[in-house]
ROFISE-389465 format. One record per atom (N, C-alpha, C): x, y, z; residue in three letters. Coordinates in steps of 0.001 Angstrom, whole numbers, padded with zeros to 6 digits, always signed. Example, Ala and Ser with C-alpha at 12.3 -4.5 7.8 and 13.67 -1.06 7.14 Angstrom:
+013190-005690+007800ALA;+012300-004500+007800ALA;+013200-003300+007800ALA;+012850-002250+007080SER;+013670-001060+007140SER;+012900+000030+007870SER;
END
This chain:
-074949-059867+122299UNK;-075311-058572+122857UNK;-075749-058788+124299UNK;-075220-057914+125090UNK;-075469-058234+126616UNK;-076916-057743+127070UNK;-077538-057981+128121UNK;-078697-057443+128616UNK;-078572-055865+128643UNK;-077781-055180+128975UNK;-077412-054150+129243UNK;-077636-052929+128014UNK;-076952-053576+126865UNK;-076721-053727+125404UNK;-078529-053811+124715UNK;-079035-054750+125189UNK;-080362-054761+124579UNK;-081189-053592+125368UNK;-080887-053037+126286UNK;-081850-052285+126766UNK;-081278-050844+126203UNK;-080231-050943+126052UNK;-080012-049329+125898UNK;-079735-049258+123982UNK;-080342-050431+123427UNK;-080404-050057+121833UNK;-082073-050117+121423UNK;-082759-048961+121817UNK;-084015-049176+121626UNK;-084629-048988+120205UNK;-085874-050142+120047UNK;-085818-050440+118491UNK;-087329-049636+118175UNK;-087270-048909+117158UNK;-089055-048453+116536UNK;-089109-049253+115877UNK;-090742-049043+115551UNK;-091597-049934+115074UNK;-091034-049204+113584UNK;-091324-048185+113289UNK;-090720-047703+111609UNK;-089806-046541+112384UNK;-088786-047019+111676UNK;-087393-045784+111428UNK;-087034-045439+109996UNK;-086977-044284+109739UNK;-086449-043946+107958UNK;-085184-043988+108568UNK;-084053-044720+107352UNK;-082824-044874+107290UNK;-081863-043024+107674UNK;-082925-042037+107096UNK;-082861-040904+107406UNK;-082692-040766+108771UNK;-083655-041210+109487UNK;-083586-040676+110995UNK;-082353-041471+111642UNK;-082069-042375+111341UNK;-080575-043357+112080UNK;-079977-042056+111787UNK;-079405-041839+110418UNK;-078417-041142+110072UNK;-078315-040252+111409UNK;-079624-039188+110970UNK;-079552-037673+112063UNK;-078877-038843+113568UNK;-079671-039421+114353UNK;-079932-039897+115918UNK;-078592-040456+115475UNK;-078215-041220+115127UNK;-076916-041689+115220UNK;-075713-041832+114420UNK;-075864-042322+113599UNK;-074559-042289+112532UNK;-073991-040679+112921UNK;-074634-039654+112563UNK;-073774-038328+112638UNK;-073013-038235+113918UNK;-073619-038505+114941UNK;-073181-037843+116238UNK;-072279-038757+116276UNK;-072404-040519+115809UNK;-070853-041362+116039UNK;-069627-040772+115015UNK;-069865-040272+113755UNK;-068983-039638+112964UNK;-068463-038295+113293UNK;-069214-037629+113816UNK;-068771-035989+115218UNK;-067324-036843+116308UNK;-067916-037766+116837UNK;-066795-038292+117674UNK;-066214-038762+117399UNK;-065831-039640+116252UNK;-064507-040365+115361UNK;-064100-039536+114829UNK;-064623-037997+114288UNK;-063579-036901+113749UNK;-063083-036286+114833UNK;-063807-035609+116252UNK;-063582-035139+117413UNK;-062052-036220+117759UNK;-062022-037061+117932UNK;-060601-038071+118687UNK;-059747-037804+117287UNK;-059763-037993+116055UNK;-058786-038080+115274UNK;-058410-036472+115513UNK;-058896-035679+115206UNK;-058337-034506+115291UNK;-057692-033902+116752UNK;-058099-034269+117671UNK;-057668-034358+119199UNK;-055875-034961+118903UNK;-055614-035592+117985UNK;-054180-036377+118126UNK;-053297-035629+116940UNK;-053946-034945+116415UNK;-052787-034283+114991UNK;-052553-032424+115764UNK;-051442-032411+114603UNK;-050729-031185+115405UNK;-050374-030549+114089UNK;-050384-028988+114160UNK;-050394-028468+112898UNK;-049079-027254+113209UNK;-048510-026460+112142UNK;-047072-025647+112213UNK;-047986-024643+112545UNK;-047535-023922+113455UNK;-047845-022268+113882UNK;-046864-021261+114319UNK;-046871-020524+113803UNK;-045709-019476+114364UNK;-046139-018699+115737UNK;-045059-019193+116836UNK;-045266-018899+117911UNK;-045175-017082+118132UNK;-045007-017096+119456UNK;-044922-015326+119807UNK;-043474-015545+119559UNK;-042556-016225+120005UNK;-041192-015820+119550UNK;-040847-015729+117902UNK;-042132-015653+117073UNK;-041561-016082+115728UNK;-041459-016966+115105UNK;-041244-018186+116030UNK;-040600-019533+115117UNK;-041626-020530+115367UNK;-041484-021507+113926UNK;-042806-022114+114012UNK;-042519-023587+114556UNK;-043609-023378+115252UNK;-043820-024890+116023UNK;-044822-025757+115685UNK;-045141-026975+116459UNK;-046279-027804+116107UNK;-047130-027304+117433UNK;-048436-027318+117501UNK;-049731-026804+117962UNK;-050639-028462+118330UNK;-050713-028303+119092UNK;-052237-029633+119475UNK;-053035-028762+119402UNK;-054228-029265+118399UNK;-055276-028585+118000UNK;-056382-028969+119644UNK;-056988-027864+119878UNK;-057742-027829+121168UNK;-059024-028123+120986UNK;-060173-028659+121852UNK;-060819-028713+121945UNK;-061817-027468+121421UNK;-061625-026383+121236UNK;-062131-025312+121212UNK;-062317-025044+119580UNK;-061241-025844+119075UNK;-061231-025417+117465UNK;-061742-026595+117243UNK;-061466-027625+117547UNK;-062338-028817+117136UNK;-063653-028403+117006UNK;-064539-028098+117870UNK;-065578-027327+118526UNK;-066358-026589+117394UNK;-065266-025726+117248UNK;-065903-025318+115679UNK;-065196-025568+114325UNK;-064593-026036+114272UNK;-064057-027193+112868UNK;-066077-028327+112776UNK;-066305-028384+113681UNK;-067091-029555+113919UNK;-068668-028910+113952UNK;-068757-027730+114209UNK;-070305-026874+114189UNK;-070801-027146+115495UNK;-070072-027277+116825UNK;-070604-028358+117985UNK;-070238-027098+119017UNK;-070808-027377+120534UNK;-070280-026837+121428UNK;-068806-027518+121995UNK;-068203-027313+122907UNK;-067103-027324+123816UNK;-067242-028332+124433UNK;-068611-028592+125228UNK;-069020-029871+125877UNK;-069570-030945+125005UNK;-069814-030398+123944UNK;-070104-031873+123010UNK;-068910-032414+123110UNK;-067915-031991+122508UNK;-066571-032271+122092UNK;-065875-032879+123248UNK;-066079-032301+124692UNK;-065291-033134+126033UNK;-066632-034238+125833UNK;-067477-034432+125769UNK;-068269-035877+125624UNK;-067821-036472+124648UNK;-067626-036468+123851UNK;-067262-037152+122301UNK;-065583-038144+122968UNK;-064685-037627+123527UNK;-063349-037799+123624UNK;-063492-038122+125494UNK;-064495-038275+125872UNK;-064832-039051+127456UNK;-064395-040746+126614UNK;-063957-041435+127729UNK;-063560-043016+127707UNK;-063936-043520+128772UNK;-065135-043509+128970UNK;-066141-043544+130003UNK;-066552-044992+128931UNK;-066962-046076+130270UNK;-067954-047022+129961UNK;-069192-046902+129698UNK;-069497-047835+128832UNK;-071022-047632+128603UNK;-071494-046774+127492UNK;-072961-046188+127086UNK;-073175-045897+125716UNK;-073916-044542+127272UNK;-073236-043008+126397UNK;-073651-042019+127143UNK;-074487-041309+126466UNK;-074526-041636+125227UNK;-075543-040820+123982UNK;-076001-041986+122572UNK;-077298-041197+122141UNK;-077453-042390+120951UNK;-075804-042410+119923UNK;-074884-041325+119764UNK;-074113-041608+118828UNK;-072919-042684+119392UNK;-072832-043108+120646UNK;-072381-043749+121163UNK;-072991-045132+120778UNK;-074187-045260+120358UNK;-075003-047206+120344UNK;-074129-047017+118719UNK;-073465-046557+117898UNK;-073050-047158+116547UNK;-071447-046898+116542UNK;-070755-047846+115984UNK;-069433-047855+116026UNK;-069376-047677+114457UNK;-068396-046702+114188UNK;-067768-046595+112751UNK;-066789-047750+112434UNK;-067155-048728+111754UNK;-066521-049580+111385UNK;-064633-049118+110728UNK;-063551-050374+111242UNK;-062420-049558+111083UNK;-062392-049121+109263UNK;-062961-050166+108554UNK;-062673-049767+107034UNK;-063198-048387+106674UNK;-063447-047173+107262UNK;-063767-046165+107118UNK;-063076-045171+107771UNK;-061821-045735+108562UNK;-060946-044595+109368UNK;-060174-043999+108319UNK;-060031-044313+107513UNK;-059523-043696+106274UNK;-059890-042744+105503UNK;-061351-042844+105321UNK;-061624-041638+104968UNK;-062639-040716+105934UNK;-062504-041646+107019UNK;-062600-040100+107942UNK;-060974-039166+108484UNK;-060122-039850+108174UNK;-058806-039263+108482UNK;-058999-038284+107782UNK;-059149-038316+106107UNK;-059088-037948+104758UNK;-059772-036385+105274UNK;-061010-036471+106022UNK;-062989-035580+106258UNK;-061614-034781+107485UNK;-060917-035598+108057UNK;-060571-034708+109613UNK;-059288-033715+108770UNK;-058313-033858+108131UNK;-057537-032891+107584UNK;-057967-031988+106554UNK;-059030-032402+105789UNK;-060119-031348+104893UNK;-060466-030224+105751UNK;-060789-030463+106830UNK;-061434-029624+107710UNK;-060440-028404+108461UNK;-059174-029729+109035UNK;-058337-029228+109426UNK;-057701-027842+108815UNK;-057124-028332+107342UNK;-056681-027352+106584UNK;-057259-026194+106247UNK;-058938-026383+106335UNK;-059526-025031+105821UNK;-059896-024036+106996UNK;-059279-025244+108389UNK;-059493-024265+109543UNK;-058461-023540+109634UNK;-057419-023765+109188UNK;-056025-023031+109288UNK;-055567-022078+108332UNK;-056686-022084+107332UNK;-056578-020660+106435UNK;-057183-019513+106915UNK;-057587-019984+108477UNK;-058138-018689+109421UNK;-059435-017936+108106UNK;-060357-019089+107592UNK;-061419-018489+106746UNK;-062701-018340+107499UNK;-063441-017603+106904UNK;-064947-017619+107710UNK;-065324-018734+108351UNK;-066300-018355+109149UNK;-067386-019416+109764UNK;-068310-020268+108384UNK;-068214-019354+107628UNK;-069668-020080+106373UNK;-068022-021302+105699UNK;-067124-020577+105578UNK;-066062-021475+104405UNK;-066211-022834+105612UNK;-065680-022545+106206UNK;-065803-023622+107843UNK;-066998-024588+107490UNK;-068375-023700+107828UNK;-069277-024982+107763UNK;-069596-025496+106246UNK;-069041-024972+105336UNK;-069532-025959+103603UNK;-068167-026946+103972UNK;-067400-026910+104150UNK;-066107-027881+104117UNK;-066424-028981+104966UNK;-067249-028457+106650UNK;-067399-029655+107356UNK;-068515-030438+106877UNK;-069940-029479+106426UNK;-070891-030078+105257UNK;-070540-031236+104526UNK;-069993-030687+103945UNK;-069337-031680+102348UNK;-068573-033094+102901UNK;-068023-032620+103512UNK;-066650-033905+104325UNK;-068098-034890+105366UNK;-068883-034196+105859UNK;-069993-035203+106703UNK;-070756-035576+105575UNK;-071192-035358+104492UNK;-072273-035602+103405UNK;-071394-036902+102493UNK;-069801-036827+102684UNK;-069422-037427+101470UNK;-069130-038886+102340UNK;-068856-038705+103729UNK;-068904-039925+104969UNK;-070365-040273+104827UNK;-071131-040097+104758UNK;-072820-040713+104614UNK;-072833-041462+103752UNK;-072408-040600+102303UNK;-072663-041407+101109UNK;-071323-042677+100695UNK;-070154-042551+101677UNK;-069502-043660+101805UNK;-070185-044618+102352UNK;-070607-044361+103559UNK;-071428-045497+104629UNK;-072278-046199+103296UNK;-073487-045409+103257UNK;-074554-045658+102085UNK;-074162-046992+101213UNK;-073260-046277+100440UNK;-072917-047210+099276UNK;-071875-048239+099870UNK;-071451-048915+100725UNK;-071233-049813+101467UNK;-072114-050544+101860UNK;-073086-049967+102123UNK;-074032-051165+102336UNK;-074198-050644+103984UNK;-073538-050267+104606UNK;-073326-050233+106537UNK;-074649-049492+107013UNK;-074900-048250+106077UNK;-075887-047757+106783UNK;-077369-048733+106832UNK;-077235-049410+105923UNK;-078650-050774+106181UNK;-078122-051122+107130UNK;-077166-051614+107454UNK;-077038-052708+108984UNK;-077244-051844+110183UNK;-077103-050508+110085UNK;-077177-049320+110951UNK;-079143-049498+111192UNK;-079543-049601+110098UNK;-081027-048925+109858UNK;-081459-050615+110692UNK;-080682-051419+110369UNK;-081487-053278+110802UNK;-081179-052640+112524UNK;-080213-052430+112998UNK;-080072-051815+114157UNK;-080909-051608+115127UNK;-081033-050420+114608UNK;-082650-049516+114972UNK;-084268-049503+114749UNK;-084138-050761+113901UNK;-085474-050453+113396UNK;-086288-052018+113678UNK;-087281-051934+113819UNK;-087642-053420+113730UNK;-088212-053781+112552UNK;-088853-053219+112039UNK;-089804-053487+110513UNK;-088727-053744+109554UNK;-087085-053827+109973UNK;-086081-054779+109181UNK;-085419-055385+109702UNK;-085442-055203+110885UNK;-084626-056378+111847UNK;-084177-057878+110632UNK;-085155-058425+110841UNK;-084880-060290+110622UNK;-085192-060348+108477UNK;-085649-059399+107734UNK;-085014-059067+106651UNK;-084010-059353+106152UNK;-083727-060521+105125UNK;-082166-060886+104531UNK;-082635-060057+103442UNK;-083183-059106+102569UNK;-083124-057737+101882UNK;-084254-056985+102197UNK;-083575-055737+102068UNK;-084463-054745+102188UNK;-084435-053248+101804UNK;-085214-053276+100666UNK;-085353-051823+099796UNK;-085058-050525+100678UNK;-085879-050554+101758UNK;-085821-049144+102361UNK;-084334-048148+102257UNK;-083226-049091+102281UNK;-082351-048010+102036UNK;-081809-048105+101372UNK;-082399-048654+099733UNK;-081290-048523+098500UNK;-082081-047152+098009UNK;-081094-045959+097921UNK;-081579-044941+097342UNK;-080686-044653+096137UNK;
END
């Protein structure tokens, strides 16, 4: 870890595995769904009638995601450096899979043109069921050793077997 790296991963004295989640894990899982969905393209019937493929915009991401417009141009910046805490945690690749899985769940129920409430239980559920993947992997402890010092140097530690 570089100097740079140690200064901008700042450690508490007690962190609940809870609070990583909120400060970071979520906002890095907002931006690994924000870029996957930035690259898929869905059938829409144009004004002439005939249906085409669509790049889903920033704007529907936006709210596929419960986020503003500028979250979403931050999330998909390729800018150096860590610009937010969800930026200090990387989603490990063995989980692009089922965030692919969380980004077309979402996708699809955005394209049944359904409410705002159908919208946010779908993105709910799809972020709740990515937690409890992390979780039971084991990642969110290495997330919580991360951030926290009272487990830092810990080869086990209860705090986040729930």
């Amino acid at each position: 870890m570089s100097t740079t790296e140690k200064k901008q991963t700042k450690r508490r004295t007690w962190m609940m595995p809870q609070e990583v989640e909120v400060w970071y894990v979520l906002p890095a899982l907002r931006r690994e769904l924000a870029k996957m969905m930035k690259t898929k393209t869905v059938p829409r019937v144009g004004e002439d009638g005939k249906k085409k493929e669509h790049k889903i915009t920033q704007k529907e991401i936006a709210k596929m995601l419960g986020v503003t417009e500028p979250a979403i141009t931050q999330y998909l910046l390729k800018k150096k450096g860590r610009r937010s805490r969800g930026d200090q945690v990387t989603i490990p690749e063995k989980f692009l899979v089922e965030l692919e899985k969380s980004a077309d769940a979402m996708i699809e129920q955005y394209e049944k043109k359904s409410t705002n409430d159908d919208m946010f239980e779908v993105m709910t559920r799809e972020i709740n069921r990515m937690i409890r993947v992390i979780r039971n992997d084991g990642t969110m402890c290495e997330f919580h050793r991360q951030f926290s010092s009272h487990v830092k140097g810990k080869d086990k530690c209860s705090a986040c077997d729930m």
